[in-house]
Every structure is written in C-alpha cells, then in structure tokens.
VOGU-3710 file (C-alpha; in Angstrom, 3 decimals, decimal comma):
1> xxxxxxxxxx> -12,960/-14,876/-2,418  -10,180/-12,890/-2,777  -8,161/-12,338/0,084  -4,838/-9,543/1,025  -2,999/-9,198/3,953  -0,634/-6,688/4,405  2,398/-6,508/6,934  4,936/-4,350/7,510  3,860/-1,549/9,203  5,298/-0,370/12,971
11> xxxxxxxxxx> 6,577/2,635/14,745  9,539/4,289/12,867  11,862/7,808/13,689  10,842/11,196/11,275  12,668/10,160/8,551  13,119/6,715/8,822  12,218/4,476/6,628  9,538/1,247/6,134  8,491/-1,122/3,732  4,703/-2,519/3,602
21> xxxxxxxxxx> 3,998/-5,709/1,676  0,431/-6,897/1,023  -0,007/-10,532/-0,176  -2,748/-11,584/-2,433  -4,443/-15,444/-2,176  -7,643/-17,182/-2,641  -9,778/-16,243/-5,446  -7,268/-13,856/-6,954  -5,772/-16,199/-9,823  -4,388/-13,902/-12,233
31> xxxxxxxxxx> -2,569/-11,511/-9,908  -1,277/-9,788/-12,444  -4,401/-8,170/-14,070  -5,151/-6,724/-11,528  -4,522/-2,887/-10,634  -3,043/-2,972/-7,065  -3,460/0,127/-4,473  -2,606/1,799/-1,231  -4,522/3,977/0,626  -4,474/5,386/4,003
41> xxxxxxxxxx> -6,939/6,832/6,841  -5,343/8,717/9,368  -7,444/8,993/12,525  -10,930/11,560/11,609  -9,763/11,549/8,355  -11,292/10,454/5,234  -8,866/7,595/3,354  -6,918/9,153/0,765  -5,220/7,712/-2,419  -1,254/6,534/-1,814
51> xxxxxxxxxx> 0,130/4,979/-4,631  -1,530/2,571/-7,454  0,062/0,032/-9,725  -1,381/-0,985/-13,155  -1,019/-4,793/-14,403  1,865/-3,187/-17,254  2,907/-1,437/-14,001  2,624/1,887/-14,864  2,394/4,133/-11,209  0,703/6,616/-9,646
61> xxxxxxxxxx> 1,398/8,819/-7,079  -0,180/11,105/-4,309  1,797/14,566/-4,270  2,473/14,473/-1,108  4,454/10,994/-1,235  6,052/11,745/-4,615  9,449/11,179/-4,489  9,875/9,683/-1,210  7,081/6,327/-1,826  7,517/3,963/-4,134
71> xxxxxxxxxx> 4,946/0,968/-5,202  5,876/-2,271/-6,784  5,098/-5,657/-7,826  5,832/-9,205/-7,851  3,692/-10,933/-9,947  5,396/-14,252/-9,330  4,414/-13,429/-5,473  1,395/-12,118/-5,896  2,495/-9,277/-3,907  2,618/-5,738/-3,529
81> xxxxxxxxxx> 5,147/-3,468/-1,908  5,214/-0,060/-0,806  8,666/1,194/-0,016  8,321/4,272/2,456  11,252/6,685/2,581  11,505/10,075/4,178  8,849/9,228/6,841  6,985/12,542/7,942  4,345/13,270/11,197  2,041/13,725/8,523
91> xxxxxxxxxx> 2,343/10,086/6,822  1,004/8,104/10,106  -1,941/6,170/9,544  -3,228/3,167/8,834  -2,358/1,827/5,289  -4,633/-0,631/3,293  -4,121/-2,319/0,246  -6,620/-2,887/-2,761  -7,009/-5,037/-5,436  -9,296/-3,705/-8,690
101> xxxxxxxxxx> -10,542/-5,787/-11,553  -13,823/-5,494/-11,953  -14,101/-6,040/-8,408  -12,674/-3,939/-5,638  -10,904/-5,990/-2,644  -9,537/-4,634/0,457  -7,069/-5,521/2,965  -7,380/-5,046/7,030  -4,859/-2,280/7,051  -1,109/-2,166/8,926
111> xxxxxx> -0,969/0,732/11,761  2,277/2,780/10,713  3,087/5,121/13,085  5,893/8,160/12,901  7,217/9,373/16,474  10,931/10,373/18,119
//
C-alpha cells in the first residue's frame, strides 16, 4: 500500500510565500514512474487540478498558478514539492497530493490558509 504524506502547509500574509512537500513510502518502489500531482478543494468547492509532474518531469500547470507555483521532484527522496509564491485570497485551501501509475493514490491534504 502506497502511502503520501504531505506537510508544509500553514497560515501565510497575501503574498507570502510556502513550500508543500509530500513524501511517498510503502508500496511505492519505483517513485520515479510515477506521475506526481497536486490538487486542491477549497471549502464548497469541487477539487481542482494544481500542478502535475511526469516521471521525465515534464510539468503542468493550472492558469491560475502559472507563474507563481512551481512543482518538483526528488526521486532520490521520493518526494514531491510544491513551491508557492505570490500567495493570493483565492489560493487557500486544502492541498493534496497524488500519485498515478496505473493506480491513483492520495494524500490526507495540508490546510494552507492566506490571511493579513
């Protein structure tokens, strides 16, 4: 059984800045092949595509996070990142991280919250 946790999230300023990591164990043992995700839900809201990674790491990106989000990953950690720039009222939600190869795995989600 695969199995992520992601950390990370918090409360941050309008146009602050955060970094979410997500961590990959258990029956995930080729990280790498694996095409690694975030998505968020924002409260009555359905979840919505953030940013996905490809195992030769080619990226995608929501518009509305272009240019201020950017994913990554350590395949040596079998990690993920999500580097968060340019934080909005409109980004808060709770971010989950996925893991698809054949199989879709999910993460519990990290609250990130935007408020002066």
């Amino acid at each position: 059984q695969v199995q992520l946790v992601e950390s990370g999230g918090g409360l941050v300023q309008p146009g602050g800045s955060l970094r979410l990591s997500c961590a990959a164990s258990g029956g995930i043992f080729s990280f790498s092949i694996y095409t690694m995700g975030w998505y968020r839900q924002a409260p009555g809201k359905q979840r919505e595509l953030v940013a996905t990674i490809t195992s030769v790491s080619s990226t995608n990106y929501a518009d509305s996070v272009k240019g201020r989000f950017t994913i990554s990953r350590d395949n040596a950690k079998n990690t993920v990142y999500l580097q968060m720039n340019s934080l909005t009222p409109e980004d808060p939600a709770v971010y989950s991280c996925n893991a698809r190869f054949r199989q879709s795995y999910w993460g519990q989600g990290t609250q990130v919250t935007v408020s002066s």
